[in-house]
C-alpha positions as CSV (number, residue, x, y, z in Angstrom):
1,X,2.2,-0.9,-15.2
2,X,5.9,-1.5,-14.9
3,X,5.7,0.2,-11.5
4,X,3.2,-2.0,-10.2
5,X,5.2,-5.1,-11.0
6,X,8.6,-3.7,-10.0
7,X,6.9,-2.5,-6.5
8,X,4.8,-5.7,-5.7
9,X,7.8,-7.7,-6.9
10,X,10.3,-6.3,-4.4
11,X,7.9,-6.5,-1.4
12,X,6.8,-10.2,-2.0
13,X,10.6,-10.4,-2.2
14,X,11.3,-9.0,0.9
15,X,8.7,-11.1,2.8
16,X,9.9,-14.2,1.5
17,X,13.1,-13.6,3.1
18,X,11.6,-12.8,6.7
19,X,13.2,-15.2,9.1
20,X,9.9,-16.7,11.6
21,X,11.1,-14.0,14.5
22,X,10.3,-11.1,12.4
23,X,6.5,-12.2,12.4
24,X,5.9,-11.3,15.6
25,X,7.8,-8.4,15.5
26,X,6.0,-4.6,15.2
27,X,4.9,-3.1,11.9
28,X,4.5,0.3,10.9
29,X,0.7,-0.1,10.9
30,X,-1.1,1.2,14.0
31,X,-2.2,-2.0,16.1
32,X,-0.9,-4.9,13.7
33,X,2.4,-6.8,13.8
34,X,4.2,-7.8,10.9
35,X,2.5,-11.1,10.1
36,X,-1.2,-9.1,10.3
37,X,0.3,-7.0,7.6
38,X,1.3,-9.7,5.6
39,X,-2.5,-11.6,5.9
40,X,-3.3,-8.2,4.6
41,X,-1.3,-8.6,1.5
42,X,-2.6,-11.5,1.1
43,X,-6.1,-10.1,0.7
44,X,-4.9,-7.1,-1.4
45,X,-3.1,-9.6,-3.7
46,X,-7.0,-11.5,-3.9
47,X,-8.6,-7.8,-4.4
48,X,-6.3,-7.4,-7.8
49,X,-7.1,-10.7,-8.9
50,X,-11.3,-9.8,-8.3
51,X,-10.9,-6.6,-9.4
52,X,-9.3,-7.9,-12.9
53,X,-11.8,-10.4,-13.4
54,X,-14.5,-7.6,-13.1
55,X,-14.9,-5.6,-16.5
56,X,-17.0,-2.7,-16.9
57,X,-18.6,-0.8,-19.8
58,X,-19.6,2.1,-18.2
59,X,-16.8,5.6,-18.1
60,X,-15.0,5.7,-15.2
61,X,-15.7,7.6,-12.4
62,X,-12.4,7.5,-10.7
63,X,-8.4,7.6,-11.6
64,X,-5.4,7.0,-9.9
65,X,-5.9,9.8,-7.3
66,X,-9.4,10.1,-7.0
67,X,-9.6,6.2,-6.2
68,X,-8.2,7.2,-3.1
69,X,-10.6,7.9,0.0
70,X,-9.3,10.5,2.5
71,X,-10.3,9.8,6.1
72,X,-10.1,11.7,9.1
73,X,-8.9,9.8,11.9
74,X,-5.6,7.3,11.7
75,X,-6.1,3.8,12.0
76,X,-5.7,2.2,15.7
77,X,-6.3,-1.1,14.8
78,X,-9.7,-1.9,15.9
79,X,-11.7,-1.2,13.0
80,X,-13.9,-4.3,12.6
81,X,-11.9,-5.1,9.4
82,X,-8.7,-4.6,10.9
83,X,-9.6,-6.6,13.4
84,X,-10.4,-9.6,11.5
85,X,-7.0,-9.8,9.7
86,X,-5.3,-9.8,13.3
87,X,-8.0,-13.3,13.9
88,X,-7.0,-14.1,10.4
89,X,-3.0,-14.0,10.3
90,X,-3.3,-15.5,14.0
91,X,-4.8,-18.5,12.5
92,X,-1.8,-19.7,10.4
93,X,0.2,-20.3,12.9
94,X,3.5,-21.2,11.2
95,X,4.6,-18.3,9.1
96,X,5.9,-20.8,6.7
97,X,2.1,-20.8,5.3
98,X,1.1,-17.5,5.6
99,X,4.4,-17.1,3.2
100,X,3.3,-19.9,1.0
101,X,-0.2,-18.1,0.4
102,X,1.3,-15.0,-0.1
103,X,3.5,-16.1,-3.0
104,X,1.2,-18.5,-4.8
105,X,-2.2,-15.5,-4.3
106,X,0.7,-12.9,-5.2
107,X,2.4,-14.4,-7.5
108,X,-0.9,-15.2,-9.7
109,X,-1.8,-11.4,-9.2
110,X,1.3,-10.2,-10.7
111,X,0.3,-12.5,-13.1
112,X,-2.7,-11.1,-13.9
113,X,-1.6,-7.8,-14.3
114,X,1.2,-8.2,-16.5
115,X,-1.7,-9.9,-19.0
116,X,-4.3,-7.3,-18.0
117,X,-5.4,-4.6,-21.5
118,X,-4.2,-1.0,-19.3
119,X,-7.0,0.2,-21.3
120,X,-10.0,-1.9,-20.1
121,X,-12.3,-0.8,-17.7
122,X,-12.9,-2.6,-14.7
123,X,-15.4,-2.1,-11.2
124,X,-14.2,-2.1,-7.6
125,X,-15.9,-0.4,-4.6
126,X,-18.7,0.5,-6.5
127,X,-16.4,2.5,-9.0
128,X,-15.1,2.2,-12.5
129,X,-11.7,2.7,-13.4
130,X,-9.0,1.7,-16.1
131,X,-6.4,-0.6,-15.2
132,X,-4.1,1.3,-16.1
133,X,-5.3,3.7,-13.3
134,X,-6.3,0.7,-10.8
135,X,-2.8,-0.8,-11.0
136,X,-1.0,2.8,-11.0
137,X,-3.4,3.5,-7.8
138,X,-1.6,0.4,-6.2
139,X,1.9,1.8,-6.6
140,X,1.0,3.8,-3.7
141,X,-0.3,0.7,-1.5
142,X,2.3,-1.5,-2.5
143,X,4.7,0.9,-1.4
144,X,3.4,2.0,1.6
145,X,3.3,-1.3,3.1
146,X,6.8,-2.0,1.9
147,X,7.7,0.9,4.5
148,X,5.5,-0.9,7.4
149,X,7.2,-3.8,6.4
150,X,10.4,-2.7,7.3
151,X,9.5,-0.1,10.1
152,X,11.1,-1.9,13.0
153,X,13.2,-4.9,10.9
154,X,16.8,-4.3,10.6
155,X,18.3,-5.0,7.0
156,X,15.3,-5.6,5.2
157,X,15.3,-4.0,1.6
158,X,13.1,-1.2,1.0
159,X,10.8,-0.5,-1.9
160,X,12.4,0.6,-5.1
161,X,13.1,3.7,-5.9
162,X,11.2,4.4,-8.4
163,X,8.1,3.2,-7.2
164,X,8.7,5.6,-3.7
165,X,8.7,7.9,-6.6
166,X,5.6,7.2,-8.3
167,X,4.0,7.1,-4.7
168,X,5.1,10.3,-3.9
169,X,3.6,11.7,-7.2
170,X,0.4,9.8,-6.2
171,X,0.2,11.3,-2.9
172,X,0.7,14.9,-3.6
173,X,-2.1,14.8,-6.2
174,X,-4.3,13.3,-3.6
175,X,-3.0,16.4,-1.3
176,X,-4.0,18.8,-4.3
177,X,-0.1,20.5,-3.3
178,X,3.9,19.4,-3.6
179,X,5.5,18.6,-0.6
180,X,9.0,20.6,-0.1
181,X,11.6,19.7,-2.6
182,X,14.5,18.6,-0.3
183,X,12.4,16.0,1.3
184,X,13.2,12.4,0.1
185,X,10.3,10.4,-1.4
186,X,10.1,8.0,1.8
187,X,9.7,11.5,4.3
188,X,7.0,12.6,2.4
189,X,5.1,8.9,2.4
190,X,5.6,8.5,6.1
191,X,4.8,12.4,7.3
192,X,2.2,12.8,4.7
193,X,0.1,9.8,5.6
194,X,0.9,10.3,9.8
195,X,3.3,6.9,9.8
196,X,5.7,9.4,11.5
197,X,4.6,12.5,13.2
198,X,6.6,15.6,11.5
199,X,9.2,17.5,13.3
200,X,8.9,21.4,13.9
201,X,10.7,22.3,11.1
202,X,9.1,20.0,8.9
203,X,5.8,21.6,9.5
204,X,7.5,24.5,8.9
205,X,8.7,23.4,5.8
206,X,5.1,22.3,5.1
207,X,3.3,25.7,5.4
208,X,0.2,25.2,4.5
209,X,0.0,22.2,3.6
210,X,0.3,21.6,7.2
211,X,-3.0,21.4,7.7
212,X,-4.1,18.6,5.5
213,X,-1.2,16.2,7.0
214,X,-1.3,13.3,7.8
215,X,-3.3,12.1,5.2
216,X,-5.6,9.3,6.3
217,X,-6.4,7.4,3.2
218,X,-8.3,3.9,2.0
């Protein structure tokens, strides 16, 4: 719980501090500059807040890893979806309010986590989890974008460390296997979900787990 707030604290953070330029500048997701991925975190920040206001009595049928849907092909950025948060963040216009919405949305989801029982059960995507387990699962997400965030920006603050540790953790149980040792958390999050291609000795240093990377997930 504490990771979730630490993480989605420190990116929120480090958009508010975006001068206008960086908006149009490149992010590290495929097809989508840097104000599309900040409409997206926008609607990630109005998930959390659905997702918490959806209880559920059934057992869950998902955790923090198996919430996770692995893919085959990386994102170009014309999924329909994808698509429609370009159209989306175009709209705003002035960066100011894209900035605005993502405070007061991501400030109220923070909100609602922090009050959230990590025990109840709640339903999103047609699965039940706890929230403990939904809000652990957006370490991951949180984090990731926090490295598209700052992908091709200059002195931007990254994510926390422990939360590129708690991703890490996340993403080697979805990968079923540890990545190598010496790698540092961030290495692993970019190679192992294809953000960076890996170099010859890193698929080396991969083995077999070479042949599950990258790992497309959703």
């Amino acid at each position: 719980m504490d990771h979730f707030s630490r993480s989605w604290a420190a990116l929120r953070a480090a958009v508010a501090a975006l001068p206008e330029q960086a908006f149009g500048q490149p992010s590290g997701c495929t097809g989508w500059l840097v104000r599309d991925l900040v409409c997206h975190l926008v609607i990630d920040a109005q998930d959390v807040l659905i997702t918490l206001a959806t209880p559920a009595a059934s057992e869950p049928t998902v955790d923090a890893v198996t919430y996770w849907n692995v893919g085959g092909e990386p994102p170009t950025g014309e999924d329909p979806l994808d698509a429609l948060t370009v159209r989306l963040a175009t709209a705003y216009q002035d960066p100011a309010l894209l900035t605005f919405h993502l405070d007061d949305v991501g400030a109220a989801a923070g909100r609602a986590a922090g009050l959230a029982d990590p025990d109840a059960r709640v339903s999103t995507q047609g699965q039940v989890l706890t929230v403990r387990d939904y809000l652990t699962a957006y370490v991951l997400e949180w984090t990731l974008h926090h490295l598209d965030l700052t992908a091709h920006l200059q002195g931007v603050p990254g994510p926390p460390v422990e939360g590129l540790a708690r991703a890490r953790v996340l993403l080697e149980g979805i990968a079923g296997a540890a990545f190598p040792a010496g790698w540092g958390d961030a290495d692993v999050l970019l190679v192992g979900t294809g953000r960076r291609p890996a170099t010859e000795e890193e698929r080396r240093e991969l083995g077999a787990l070479a042949g599950k990377v990258p790992l497309v997930i959703g």
